[in-house]
Backbone and ligand atoms as CSV (ligand in chain L), in Angstrom:
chain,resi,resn,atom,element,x,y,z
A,1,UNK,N,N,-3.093,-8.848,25.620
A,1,UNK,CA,C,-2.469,-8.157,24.493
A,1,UNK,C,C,-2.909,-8.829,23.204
A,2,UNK,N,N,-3.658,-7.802,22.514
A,2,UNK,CA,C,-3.513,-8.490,20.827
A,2,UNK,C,C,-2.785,-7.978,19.889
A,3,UNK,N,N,-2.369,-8.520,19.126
A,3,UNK,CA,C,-2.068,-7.886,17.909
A,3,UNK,C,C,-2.864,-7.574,16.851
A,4,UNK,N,N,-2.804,-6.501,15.814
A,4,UNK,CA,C,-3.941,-5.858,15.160
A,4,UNK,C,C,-3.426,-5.267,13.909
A,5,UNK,N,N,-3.922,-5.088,12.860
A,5,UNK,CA,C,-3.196,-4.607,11.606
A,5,UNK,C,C,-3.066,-3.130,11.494
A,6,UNK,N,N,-2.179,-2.476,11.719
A,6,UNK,CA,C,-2.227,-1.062,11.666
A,6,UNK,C,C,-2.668,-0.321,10.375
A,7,UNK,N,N,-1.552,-1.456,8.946
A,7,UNK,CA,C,-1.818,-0.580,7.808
A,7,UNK,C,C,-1.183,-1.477,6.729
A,8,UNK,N,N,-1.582,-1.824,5.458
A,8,UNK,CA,C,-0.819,-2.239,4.771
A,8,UNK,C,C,-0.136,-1.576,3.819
A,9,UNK,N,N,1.161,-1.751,3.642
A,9,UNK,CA,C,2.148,-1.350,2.597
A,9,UNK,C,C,2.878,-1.765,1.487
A,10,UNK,N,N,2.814,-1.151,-0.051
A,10,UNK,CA,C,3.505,-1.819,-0.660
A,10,UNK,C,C,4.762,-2.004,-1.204
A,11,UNK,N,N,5.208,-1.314,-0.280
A,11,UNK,CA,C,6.870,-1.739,-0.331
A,11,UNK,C,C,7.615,-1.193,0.649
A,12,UNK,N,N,9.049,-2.100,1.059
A,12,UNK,CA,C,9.303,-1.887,2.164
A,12,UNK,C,C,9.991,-0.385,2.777
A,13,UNK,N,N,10.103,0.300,1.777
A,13,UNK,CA,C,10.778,1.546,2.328
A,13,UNK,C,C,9.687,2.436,3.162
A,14,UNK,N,N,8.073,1.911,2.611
A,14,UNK,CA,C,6.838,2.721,3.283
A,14,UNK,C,C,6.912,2.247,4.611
A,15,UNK,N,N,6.889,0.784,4.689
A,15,UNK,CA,C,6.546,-0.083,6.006
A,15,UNK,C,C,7.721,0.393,6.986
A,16,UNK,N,N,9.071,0.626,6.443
A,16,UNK,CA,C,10.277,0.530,7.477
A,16,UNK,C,C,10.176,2.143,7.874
A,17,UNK,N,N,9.496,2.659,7.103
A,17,UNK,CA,C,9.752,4.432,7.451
A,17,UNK,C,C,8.287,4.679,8.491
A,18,UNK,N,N,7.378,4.002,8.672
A,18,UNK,CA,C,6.596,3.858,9.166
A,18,UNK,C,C,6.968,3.300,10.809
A,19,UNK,N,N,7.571,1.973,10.697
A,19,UNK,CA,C,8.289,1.555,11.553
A,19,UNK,C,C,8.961,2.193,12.671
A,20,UNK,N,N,10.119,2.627,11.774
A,20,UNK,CA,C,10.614,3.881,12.266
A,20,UNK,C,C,10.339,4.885,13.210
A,21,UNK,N,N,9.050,5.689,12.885
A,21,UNK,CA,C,8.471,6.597,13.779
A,21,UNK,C,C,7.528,6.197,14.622
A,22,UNK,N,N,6.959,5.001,14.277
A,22,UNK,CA,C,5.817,4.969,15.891
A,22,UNK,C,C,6.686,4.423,16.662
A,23,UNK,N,N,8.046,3.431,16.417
A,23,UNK,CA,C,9.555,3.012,17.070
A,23,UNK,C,C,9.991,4.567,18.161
A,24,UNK,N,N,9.860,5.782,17.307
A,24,UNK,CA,C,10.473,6.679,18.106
A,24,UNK,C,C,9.604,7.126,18.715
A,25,UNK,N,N,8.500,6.529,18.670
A,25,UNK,CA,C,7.275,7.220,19.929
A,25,UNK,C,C,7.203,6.272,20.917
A,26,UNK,N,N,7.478,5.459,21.242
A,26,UNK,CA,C,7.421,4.211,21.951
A,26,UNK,C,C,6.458,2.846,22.057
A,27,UNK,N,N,5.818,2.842,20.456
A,27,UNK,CA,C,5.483,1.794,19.930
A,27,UNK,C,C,6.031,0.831,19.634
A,28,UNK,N,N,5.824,-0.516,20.065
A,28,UNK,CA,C,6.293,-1.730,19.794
A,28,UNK,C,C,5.382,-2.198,18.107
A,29,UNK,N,N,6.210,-2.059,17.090
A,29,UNK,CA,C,5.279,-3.105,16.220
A,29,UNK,C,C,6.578,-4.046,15.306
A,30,UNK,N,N,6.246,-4.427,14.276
A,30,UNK,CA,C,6.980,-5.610,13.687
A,30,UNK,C,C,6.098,-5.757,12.500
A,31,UNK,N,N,6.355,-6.248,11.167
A,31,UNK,CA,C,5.835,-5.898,9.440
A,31,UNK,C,C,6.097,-7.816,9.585
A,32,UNK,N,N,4.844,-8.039,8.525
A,32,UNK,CA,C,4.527,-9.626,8.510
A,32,UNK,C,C,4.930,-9.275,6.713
A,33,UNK,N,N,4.741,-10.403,6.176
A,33,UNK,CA,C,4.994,-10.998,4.540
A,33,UNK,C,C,5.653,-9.839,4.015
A,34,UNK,N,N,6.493,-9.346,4.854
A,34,UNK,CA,C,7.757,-8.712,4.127
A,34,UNK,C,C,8.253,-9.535,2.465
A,35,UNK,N,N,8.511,-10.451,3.161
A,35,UNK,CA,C,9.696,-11.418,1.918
A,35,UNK,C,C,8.739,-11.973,0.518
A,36,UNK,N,N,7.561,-11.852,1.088
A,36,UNK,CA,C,6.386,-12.889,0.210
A,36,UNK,C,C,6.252,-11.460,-0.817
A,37,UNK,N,N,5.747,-10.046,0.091
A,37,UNK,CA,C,5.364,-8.949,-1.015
A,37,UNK,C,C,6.747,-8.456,-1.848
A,38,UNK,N,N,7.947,-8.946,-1.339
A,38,UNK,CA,C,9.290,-8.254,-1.931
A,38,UNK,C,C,9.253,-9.255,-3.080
A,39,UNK,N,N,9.565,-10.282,-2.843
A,39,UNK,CA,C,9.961,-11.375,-3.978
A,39,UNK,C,C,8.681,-12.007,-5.059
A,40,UNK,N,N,7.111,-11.165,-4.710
A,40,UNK,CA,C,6.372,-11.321,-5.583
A,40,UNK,C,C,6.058,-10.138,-5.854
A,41,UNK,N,N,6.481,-9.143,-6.364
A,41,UNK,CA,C,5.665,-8.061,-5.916
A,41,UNK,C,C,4.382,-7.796,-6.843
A,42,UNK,N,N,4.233,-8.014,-7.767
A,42,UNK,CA,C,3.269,-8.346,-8.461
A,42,UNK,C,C,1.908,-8.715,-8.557
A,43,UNK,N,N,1.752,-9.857,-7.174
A,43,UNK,CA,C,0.398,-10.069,-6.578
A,43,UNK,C,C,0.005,-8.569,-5.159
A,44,UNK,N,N,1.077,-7.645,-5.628
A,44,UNK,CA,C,0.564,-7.171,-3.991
A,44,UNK,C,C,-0.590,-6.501,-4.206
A,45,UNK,N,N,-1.277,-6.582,-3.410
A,45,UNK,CA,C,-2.841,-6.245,-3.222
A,45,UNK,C,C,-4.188,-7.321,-3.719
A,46,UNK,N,N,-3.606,-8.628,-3.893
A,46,UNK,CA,C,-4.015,-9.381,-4.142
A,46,UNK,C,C,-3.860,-10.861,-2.775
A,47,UNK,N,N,-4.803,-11.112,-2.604
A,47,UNK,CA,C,-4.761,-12.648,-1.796
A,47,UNK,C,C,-4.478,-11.880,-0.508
A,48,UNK,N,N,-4.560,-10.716,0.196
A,48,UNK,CA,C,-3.933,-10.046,1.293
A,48,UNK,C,C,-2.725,-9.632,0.990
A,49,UNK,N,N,-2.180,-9.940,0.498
A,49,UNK,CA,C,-0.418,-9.240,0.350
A,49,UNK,C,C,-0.481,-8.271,0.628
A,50,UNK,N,N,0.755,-8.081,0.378
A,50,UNK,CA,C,0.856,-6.150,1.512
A,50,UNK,C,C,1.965,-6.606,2.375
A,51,UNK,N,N,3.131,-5.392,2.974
A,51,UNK,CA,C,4.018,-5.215,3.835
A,51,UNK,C,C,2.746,-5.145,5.196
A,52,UNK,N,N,2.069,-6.044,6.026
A,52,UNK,CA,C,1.822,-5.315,7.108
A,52,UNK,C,C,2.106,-4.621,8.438
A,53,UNK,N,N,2.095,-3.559,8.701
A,53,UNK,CA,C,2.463,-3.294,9.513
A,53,UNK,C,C,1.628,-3.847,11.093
A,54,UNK,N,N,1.903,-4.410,11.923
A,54,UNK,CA,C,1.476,-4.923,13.540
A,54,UNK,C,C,1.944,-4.018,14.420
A,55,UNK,N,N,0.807,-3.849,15.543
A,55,UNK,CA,C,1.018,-3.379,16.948
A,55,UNK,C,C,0.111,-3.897,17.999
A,56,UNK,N,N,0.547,-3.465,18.898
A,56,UNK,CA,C,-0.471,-4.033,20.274
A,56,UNK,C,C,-1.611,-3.095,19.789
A,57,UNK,N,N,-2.780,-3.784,20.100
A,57,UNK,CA,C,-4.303,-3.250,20.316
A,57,UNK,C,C,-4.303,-1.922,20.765
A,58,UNK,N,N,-3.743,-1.624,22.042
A,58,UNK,CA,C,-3.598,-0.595,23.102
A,58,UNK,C,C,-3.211,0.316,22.680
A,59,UNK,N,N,-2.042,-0.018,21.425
A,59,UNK,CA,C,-1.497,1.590,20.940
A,59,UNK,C,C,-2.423,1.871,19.775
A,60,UNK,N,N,-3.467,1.234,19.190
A,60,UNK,CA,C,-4.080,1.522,17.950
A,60,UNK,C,C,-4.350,2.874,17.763
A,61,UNK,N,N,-4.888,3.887,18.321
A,61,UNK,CA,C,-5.302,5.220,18.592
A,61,UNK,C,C,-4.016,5.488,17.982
A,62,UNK,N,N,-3.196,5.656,19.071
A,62,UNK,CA,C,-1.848,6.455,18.938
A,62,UNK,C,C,-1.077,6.223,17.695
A,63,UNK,N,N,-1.366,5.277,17.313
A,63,UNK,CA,C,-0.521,4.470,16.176
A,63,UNK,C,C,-1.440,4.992,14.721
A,64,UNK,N,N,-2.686,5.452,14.715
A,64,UNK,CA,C,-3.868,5.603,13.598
A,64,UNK,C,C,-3.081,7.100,13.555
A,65,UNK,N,N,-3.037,8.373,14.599
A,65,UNK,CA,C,-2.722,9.122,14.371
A,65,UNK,C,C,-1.663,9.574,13.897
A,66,UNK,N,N,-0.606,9.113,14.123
A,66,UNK,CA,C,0.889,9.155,14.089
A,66,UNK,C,C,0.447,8.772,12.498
A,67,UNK,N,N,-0.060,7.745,12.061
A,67,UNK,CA,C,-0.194,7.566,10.685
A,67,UNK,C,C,-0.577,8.524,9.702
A,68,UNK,N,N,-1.715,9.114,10.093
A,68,UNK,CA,C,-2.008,10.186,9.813
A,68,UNK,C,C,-1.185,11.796,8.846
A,69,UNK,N,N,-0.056,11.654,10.061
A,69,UNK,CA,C,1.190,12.369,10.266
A,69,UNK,C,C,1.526,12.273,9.014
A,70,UNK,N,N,2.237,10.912,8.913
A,70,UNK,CA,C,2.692,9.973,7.858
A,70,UNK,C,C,2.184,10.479,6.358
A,71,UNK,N,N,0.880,9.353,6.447
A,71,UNK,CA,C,0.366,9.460,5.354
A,71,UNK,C,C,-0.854,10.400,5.214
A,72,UNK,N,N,-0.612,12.188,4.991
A,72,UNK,CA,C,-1.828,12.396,4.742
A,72,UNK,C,C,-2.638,12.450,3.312
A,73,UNK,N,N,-3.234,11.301,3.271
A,73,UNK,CA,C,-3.999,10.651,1.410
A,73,UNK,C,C,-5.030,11.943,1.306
A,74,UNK,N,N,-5.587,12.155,2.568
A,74,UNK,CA,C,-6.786,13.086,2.296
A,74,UNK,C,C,-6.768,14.523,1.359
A,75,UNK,N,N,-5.126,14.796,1.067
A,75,UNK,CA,C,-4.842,16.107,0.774
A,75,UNK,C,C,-4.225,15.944,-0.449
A,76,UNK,N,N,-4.239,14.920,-0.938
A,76,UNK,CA,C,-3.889,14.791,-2.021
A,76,UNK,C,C,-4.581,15.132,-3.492
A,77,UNK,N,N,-4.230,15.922,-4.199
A,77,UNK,CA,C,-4.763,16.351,-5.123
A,77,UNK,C,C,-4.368,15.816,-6.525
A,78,UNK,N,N,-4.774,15.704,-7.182
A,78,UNK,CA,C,-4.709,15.312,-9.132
A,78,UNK,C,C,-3.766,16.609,-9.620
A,79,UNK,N,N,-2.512,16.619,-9.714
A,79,UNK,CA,C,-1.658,17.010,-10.556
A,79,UNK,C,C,-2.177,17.618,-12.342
A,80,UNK,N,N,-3.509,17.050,-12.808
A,80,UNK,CA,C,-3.318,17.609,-13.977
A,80,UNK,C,C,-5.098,18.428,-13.907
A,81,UNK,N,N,-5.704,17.752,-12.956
A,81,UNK,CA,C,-7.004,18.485,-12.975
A,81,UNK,C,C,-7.670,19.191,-11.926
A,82,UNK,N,N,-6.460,18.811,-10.508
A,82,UNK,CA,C,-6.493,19.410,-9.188
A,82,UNK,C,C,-8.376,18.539,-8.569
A,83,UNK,N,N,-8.387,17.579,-9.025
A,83,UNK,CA,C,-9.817,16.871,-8.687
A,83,UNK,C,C,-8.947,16.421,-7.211
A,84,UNK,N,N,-9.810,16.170,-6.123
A,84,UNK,CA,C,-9.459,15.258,-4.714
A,84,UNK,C,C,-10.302,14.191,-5.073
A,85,UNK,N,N,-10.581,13.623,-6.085
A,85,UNK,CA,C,-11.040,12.363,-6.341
A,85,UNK,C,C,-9.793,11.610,-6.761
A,86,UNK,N,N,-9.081,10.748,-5.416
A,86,UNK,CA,C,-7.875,10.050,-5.768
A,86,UNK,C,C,-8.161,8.840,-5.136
A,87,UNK,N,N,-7.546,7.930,-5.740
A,87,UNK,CA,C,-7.925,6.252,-5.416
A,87,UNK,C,C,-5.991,6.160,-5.526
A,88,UNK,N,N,-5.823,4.784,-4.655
A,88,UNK,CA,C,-4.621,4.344,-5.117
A,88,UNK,C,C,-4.731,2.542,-5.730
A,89,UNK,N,N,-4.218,2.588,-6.757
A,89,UNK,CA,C,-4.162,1.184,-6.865
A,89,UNK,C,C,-3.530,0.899,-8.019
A,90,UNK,N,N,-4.148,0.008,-8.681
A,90,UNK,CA,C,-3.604,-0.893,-10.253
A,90,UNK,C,C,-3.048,0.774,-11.518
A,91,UNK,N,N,-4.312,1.511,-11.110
A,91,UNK,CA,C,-4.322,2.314,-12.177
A,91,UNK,C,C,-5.300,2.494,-12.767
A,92,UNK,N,N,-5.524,3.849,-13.932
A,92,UNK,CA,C,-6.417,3.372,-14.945
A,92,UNK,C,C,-6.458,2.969,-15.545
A,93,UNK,N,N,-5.514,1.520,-16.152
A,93,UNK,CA,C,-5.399,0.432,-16.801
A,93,UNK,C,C,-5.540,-0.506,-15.976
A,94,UNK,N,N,-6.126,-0.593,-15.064
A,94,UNK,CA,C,-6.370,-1.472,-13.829
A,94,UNK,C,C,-6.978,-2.833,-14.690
A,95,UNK,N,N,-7.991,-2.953,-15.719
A,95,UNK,CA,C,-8.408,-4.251,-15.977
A,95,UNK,C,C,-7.481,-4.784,-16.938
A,96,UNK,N,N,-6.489,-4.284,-17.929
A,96,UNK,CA,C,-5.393,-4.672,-18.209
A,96,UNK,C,C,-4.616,-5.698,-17.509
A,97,UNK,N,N,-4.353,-4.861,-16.742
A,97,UNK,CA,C,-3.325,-5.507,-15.503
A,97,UNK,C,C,-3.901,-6.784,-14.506
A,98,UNK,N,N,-5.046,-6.889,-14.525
A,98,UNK,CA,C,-5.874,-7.947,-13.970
A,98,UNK,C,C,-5.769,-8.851,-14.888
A,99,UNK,N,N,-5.980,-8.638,-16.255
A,99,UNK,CA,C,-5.797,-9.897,-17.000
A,99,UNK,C,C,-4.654,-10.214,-17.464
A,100,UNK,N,N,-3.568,-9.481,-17.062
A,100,UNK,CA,C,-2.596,-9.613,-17.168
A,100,UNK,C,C,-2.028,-11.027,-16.226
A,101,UNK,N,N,-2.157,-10.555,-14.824
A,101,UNK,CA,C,-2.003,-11.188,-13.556
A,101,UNK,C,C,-2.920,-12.939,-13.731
A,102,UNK,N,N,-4.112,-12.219,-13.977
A,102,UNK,CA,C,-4.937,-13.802,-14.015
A,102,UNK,C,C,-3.950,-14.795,-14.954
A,103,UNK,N,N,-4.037,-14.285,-16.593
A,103,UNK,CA,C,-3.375,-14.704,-17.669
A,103,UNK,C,C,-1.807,-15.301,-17.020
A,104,UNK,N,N,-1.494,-14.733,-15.721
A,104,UNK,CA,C,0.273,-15.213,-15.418
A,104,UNK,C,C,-0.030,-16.415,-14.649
A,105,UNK,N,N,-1.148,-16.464,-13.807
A,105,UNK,CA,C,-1.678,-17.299,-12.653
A,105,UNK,C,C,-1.688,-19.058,-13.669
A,106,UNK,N,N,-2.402,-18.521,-14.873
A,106,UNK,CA,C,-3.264,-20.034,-15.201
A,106,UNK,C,C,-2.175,-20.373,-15.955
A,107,UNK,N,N,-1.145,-19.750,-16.614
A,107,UNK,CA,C,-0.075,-20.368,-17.651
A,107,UNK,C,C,1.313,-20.362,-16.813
A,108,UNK,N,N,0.864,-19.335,-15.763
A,108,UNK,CA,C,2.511,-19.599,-14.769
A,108,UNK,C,C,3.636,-19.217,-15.568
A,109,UNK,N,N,3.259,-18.463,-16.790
A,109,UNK,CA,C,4.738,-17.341,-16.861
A,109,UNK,C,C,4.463,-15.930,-16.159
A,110,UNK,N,N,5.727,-16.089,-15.339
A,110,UNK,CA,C,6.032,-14.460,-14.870
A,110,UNK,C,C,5.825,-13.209,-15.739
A,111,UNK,N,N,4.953,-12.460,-15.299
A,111,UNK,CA,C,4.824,-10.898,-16.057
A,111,UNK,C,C,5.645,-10.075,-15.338
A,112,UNK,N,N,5.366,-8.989,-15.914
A,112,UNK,CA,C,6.102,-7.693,-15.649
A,112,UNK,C,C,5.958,-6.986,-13.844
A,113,UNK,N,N,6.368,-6.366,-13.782
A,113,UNK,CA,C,6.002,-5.795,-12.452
A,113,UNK,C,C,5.111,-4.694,-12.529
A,114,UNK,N,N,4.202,-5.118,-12.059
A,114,UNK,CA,C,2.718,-3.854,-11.660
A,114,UNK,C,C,2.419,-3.284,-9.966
A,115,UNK,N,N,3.100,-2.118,-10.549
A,115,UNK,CA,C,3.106,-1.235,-9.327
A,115,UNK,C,C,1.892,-0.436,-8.982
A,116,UNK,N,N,1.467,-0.344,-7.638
A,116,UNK,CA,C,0.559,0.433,-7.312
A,116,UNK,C,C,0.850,2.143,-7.701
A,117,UNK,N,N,-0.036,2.797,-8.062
A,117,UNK,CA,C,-0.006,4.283,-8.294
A,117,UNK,C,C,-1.231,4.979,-8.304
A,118,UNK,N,N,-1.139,6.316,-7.559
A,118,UNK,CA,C,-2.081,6.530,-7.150
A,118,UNK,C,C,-2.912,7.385,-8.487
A,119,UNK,N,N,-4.082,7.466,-9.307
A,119,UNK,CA,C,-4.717,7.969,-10.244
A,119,UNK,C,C,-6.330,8.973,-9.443
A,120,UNK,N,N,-6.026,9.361,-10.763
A,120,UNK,CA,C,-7.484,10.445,-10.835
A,120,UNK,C,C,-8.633,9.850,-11.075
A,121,UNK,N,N,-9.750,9.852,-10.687
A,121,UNK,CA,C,-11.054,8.629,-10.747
A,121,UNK,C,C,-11.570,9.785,-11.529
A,122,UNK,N,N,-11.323,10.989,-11.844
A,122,UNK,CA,C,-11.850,12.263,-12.971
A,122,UNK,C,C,-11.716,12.651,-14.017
A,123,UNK,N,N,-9.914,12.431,-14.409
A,123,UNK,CA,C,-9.397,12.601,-15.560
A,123,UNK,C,C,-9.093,11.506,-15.875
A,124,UNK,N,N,-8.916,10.687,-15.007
A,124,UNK,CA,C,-8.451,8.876,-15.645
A,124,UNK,C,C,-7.166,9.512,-15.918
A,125,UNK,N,N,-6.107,9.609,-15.018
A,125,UNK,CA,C,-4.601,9.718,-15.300
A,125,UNK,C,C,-3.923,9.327,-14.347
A,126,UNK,N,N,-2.780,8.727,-13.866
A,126,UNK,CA,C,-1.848,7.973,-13.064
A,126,UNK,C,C,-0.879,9.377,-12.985
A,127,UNK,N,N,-0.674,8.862,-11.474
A,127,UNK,CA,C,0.183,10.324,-11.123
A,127,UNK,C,C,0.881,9.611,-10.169
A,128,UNK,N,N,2.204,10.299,-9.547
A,128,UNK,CA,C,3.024,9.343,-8.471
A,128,UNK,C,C,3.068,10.873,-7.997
A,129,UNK,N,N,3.508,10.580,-6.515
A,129,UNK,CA,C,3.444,12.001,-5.436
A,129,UNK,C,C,5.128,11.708,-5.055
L,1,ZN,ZN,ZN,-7.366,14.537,-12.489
């Protein structure tokens, strides 16, 4: 038996609702740096962070699809220009927010909270689903 990364999440209501349903299919898994991505949330997507979600090797298939279910990203469309050119991440202020983060790292004051959201790589606009 191994264990294997199913998916990472950035926050716990994704990971536990995730949980949840491969739980009601008869998947065994369990979410690692829960507490590290809650109480920093700020670095998540940085250094590995992320809610991860774990399962046995064996269910990976079953567990990719069921995700699927879940999360379908592929169908997601741009709200203001209907482009399927969608990325999720920092944003389109994404290098802002990097020097934001670096700038918190080397002086060690706490910034703001920077949430992932998913944007248009077409119109350059931040959209939440
Ligand atoms: Zn767009």
């Amino acid at each position: 038996m191994a264990v294997v990364r199913l998916t990472t999440c950035y926050d716990h209501f994704e990971s536990h609702r995730i949980v949840d349903v491969l739980e009601s299919e008869g998947i065994q898994c369990f979410v690692t740096n829960e507490n590290f991505t809650t109480l920093l949330p700020i670095y998540n997507g940085m250094l590995g962070s992320g809610i991860q979600v774990m399962i046995d090797e064996t269910d990976l298939e079953k567990a990719q699809v069921l995700l699927e279910e879940i999360q379908p990203k592929e169908n997601l469309v741009c709200p203001y220009c209907e482009s399927k050119n969608i990325a999720f991440g920092l944003g389109v202020e994404r290098n802002i927010k990097i020097a934001q983060i670096v700038t918190s790292l080397i002086t060690l004051v706490p910034m703001g909270r920077n949430t992932f959201t998913y944007y248009c790589k077409d119109c350059k606009k931040d959209f939440k689903i």
